[in-house]
C-alpha positions in Angstrom: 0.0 0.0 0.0 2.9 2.4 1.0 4.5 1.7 -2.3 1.4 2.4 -4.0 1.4 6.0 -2.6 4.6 6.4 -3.2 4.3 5.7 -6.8 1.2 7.9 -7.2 2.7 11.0 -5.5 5.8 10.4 -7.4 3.8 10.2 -10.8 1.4 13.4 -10.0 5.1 15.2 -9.1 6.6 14.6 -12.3 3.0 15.6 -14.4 3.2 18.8 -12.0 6.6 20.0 -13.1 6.0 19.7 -16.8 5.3 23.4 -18.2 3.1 22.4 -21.5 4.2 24.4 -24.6 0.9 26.8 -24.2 2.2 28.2 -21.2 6.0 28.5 -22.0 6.9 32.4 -22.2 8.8 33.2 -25.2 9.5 32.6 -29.0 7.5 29.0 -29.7 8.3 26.4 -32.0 7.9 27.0 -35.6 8.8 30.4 -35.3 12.3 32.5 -36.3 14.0 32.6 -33.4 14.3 36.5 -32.7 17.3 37.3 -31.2 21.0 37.6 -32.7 22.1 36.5 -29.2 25.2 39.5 -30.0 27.3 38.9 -26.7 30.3 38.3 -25.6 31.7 34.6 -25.3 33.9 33.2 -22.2 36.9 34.9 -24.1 35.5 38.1 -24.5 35.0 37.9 -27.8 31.8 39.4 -29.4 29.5 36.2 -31.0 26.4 36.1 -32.7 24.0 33.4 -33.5 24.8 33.3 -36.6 28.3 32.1 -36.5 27.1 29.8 -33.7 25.2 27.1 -35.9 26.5 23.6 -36.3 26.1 21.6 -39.4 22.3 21.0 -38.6 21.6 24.4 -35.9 22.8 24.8 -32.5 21.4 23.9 -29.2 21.0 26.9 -26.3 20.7 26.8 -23.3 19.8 29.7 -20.6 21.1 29.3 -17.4 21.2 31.4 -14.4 24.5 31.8 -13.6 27.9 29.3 -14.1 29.1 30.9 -10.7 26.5 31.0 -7.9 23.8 28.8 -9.0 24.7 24.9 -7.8 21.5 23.7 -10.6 23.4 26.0 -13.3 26.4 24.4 -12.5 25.3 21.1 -12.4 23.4 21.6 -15.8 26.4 23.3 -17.6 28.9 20.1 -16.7 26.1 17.6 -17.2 26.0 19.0 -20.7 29.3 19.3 -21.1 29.6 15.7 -20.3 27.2 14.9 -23.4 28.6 17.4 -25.7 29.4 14.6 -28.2 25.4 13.3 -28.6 24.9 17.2 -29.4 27.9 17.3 -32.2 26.2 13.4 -33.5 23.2 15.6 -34.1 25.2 18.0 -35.7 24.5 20.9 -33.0 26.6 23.1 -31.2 26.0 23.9 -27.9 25.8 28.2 -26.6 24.8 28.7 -22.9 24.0 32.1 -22.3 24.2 33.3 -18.3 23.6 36.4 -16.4 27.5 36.0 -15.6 30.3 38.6 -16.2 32.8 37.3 -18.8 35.7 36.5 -16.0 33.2 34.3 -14.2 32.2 32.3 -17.2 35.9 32.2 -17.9 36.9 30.9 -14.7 33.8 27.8 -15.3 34.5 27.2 -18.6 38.5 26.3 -17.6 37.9 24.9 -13.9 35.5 22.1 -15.7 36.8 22.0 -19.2 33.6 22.9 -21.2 33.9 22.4 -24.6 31.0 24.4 -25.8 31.0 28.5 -26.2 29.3 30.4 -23.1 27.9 34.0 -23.3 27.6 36.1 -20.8 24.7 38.4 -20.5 24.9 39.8 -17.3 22.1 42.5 -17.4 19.8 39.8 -18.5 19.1 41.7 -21.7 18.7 38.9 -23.9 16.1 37.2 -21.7 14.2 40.2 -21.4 14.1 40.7 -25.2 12.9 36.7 -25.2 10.8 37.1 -22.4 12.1 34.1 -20.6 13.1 36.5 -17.6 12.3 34.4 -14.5 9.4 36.9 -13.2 9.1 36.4 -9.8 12.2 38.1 -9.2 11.6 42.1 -9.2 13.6 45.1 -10.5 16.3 45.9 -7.7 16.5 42.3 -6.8 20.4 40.7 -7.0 18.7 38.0 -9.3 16.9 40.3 -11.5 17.4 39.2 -15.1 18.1 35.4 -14.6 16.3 33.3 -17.2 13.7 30.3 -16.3 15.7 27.2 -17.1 15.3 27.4 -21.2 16.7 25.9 -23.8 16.0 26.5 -27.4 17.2 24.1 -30.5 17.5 26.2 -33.8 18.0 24.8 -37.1 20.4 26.6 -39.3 17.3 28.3 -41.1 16.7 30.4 -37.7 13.5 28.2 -37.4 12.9 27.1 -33.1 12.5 23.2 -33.9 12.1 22.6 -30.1 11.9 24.1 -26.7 11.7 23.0 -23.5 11.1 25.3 -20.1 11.2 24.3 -16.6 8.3 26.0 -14.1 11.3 26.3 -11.3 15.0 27.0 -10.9 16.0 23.6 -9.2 15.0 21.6 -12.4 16.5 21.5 -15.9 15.6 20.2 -19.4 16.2 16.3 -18.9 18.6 15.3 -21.4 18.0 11.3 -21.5 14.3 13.5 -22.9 16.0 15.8 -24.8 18.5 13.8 -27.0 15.8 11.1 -28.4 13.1 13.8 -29.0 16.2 15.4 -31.1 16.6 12.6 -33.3 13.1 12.2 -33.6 12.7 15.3 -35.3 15.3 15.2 -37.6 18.6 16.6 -36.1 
């Protein structure tokens, strides 16, 4: 009977935390993804979307921040880790962050990443998206941050897929994310 319970509650958890693609904030699929994402990369080098794109489009992933958020950080080397099922697919991966460049810097060599990281650290570019996590007001240390978003763009510009979490202690689950991928065609 216990087990039962447990199995119900743990089911009715998981269909809570789902965000359905009515509700997600932001450009949806199907549409031209309407940013140039212009910012500066862990090197401090200006990048835009455009010379971002893999062979097939580029995978992006907005993340609070690479240097004070543990679920960021966690995120950002679990992707890291399966960089390679990305590249299979033939996309890059971009996280952008509400970091200064010497903080994404300091991530991107303490753990190795292998992907480009832009910092955004007025939260501009998820204000412009509208992905800004809202229950954070102006004035606040964590104004700007993003919901936990990522975006998959083909090399078109077209939003193939999204995928939005409803809190900041959950991310886009990538043993979800890969096989959907290659479902659509990346």
């Amino acid at each position: 009977m216990a087990i039962r319970w447990l199995l119900a509650c743990s089911a009715a958890l998981i269909a809570c935390s789902a965000v359905s693609q009515d509700e997600i904030p932001g450009p949806a699929v199907g549409e031209r993804f309407p940013h140039t994402l212009e910012a500066p990369d862990q090197n401090g080098q200006t990048r835009t979307l455009a010379d971002l794109y893999g062979d097939n489009g580029v995978a992006v992933f907005f993340v609070r921040s690479a240097d004070w958020c543990p679920f960021c950080m966690r995120q950002l080397a679990d992707v890291n880790m399966r960089l390679d099922e990305f590249e299979a697919l033939g996309l890059s991966v971009v996280t952008v962050s509400v970091d200064e460049v010497p903080l994404i810097k300091a991530f991107y060599d303490e753990q190795a990443i292998g992907y480009t990281m832009l910092a955004d650290p007025n939260g501009d570019i998820n204000e412009a998206l509208g992905i800004r996590d809202l229950q954070y007001p102006v004035g606040s240390a964590q104004f700007g941050v993003p919901r936990p978003t990522l975006y998959v763009i083909d090399t078109s510009g077209t939003i193939r897929a999204r995928y939005m979490e409803p809190t900041f202690r959950t991310r886009p689950d990538l043993d979800v994310v890969l096989p959907e991928l290659e479902s659509i065609g990346f």
